[in-house]
C-alpha positions in Angstrom: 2.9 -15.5 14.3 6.9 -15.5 15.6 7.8 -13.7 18.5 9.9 -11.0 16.7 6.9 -10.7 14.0 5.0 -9.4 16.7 7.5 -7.6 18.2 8.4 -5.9 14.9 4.6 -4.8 14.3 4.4 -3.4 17.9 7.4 -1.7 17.4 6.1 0.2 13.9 3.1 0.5 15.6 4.6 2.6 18.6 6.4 4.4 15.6 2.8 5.3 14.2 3.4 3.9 10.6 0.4 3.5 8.8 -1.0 -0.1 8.4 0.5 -0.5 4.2 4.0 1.1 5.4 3.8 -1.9 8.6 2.9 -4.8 5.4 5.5 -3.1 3.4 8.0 -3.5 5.9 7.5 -7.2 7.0 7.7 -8.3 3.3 10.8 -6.8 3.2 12.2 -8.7 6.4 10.7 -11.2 4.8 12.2 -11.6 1.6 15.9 -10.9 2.9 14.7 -14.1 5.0 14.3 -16.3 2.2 17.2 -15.1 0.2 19.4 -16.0 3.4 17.8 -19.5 4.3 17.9 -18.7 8.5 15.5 -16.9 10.6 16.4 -13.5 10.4 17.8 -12.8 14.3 20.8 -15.1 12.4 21.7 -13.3 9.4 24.8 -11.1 10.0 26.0 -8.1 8.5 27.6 -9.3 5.8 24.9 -11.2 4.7 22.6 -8.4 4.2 25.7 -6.8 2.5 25.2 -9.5 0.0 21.5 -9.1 -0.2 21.9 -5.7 -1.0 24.5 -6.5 -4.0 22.1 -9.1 -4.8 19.2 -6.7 -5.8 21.3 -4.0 -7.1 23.4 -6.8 -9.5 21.5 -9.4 -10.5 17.9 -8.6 -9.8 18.5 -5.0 -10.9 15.8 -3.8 -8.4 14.2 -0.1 -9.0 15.2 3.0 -6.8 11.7 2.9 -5.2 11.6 -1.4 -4.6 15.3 -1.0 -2.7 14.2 1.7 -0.6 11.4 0.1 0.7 13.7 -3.2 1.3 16.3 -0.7 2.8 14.0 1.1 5.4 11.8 -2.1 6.1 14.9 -4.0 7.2 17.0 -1.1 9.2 14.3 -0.5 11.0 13.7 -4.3 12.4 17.7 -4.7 12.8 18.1 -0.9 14.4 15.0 -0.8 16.4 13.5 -4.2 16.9 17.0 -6.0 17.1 19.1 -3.0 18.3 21.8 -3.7 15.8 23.2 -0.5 14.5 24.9 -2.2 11.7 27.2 0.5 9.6 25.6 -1.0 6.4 22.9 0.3 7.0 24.4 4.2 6.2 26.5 2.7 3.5 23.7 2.1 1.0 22.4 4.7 -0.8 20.0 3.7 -3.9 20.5 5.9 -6.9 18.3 8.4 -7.8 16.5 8.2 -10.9 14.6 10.6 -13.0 11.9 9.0 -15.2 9.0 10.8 -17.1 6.0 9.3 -15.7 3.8 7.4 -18.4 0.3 9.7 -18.5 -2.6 7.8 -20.3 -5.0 10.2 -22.8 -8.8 10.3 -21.6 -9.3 8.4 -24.7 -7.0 5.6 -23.3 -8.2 5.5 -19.8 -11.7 5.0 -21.3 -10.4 2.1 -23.3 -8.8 0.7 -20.2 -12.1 1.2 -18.3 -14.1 -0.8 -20.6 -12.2 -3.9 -19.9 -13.4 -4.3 -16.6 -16.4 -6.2 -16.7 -17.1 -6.4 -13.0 -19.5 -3.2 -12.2 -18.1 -2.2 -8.9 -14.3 -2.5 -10.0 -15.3 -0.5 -12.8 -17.2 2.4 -11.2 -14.2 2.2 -8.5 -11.7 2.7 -10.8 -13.4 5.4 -12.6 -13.9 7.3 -9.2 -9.9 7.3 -8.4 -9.5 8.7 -11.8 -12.3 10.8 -11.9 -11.5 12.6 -8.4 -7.5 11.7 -8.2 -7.4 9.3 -5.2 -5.2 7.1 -4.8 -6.3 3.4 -4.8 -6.9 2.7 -1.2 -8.7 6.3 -1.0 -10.6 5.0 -3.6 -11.8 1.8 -2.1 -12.1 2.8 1.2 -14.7 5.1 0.6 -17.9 5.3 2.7 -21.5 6.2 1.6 -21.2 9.3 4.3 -18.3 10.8 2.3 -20.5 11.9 -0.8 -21.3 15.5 -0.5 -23.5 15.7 -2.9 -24.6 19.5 -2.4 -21.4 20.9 -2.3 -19.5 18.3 -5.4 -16.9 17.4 -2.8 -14.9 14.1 -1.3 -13.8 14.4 2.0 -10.3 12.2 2.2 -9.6 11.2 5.5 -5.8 10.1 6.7 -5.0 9.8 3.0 -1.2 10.1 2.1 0.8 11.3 5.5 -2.2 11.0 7.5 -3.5 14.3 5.7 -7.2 15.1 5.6 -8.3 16.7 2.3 -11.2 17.7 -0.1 -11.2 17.0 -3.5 -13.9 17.6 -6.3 -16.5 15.4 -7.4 -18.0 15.6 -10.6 -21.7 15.7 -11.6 -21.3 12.8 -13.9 -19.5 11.0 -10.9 -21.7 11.7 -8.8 -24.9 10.5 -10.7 -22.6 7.5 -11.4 -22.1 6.6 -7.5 -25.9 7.1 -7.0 -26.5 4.5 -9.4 -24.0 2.1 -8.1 -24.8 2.6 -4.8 -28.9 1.4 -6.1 -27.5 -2.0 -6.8 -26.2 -2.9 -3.1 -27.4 0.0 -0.7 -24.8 -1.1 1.7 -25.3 1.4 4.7 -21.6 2.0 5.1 -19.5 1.3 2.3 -19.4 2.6 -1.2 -17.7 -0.3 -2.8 -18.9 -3.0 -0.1 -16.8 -6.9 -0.6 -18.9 -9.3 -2.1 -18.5 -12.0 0.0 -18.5 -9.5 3.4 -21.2 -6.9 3.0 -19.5 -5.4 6.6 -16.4 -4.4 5.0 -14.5 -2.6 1.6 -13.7 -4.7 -1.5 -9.9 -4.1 -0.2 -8.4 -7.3 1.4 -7.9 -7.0 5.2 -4.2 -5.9 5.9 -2.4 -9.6 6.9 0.5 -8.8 8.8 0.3 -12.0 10.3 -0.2 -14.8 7.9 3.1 -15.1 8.1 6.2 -15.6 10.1 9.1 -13.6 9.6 11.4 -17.3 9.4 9.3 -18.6 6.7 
């Protein structure tokens, strides 16, 4: 791990950013690093001028993917670098206003039946079932089922917000029966190569230098 990789994560740390906004972030530091061919404490104003150009011209990057690239890299040049560049409040991606694409039941049941591993499949169905989003989903623990009172306690989801959200009889039942074929003490969806953690992959902030 390089010096100002570290110093970057400390930084977002101190910030309080959750651990996927912190991943988010570095792979955005990261790819303006490879674009400009020099560790990134070398790449000037301009050049990030180009970069930006770059994504909004050629690669025709979406409102959401430039963001991220935007706010990851101000904040290592503004707080980790202390370079105020005036780029930085030049850029402004352009809004957009898309209809999101909603799947019928009958679909996401299609969609379902095509994963053929059990405990992706009764994962999946859970986020759907019960609205979570996908980390939510995976990171849920046996403790979490409330089976008396049908609820889901979320904890730190979006914003750090804590939360309740319904569980369904047949989603329960379902989650009893998956749980039969492990009985891992702790997690609901257990890895199965690491019965002590979550079928997520560990956050991996540093496999990888910023300079790479």
């Amino acid at each position: 791990m390089t010096a100002l990789r570290q110093k970057m994560i400390d930084d977002m740390q101190l910030h309080g950013l959750s651990a996927r906004t912190q991943e988010a972030y570095v792979r955005a530091v990261r790819q303006l690093v490879e674009h400009c061919h020099k560790p990134p404490d070398q790449i000037g104003e301009e050049e990030f001028r180009q970069y930006f150009l770059y994504l909004k011209n050629i690669r025709k990057v979406s409102r959401s993917t430039c963001t991220i690239a935007l706010c990851g890299i101000k904040f290592f040049y503004e707080q980790t670098l202390q370079r105020p560049w005036r780029t930085f409040e030049l850029i402004r991606p352009a809004p957009e206003h898309k209809l999101p694409v909603v799947l019928s039941v009958p679909e996401v049941g299609r969609v379902l039946t095509c994963v053929h591993l059990q405990r992706y499949r009764v994962c999946l169905s859970t986020i759907y079932a019960c609205g979570l989003r996908l980390l939510e989903g995976v990171h849920l623990q046996v403790k979490d089922i409330d089976g008396e009172r049908k609820l889901l306690p979320v904890s730190q989801g979006k914003g750090n917000k804590d939360r309740y959200v319904p569980l369904p009889e047949s989603c329960l039942g379902m989650l009893r029966q998956h749980w039969l074929t492990h009985r891992n003490r702790l997690w609901l969806f257990p890895s199965p190569l690491h019965v002590a953690r979550e079928i997520t992959p560990r956050e991996q902030l540093a496999s990888k230098p910023l300079s790479e």
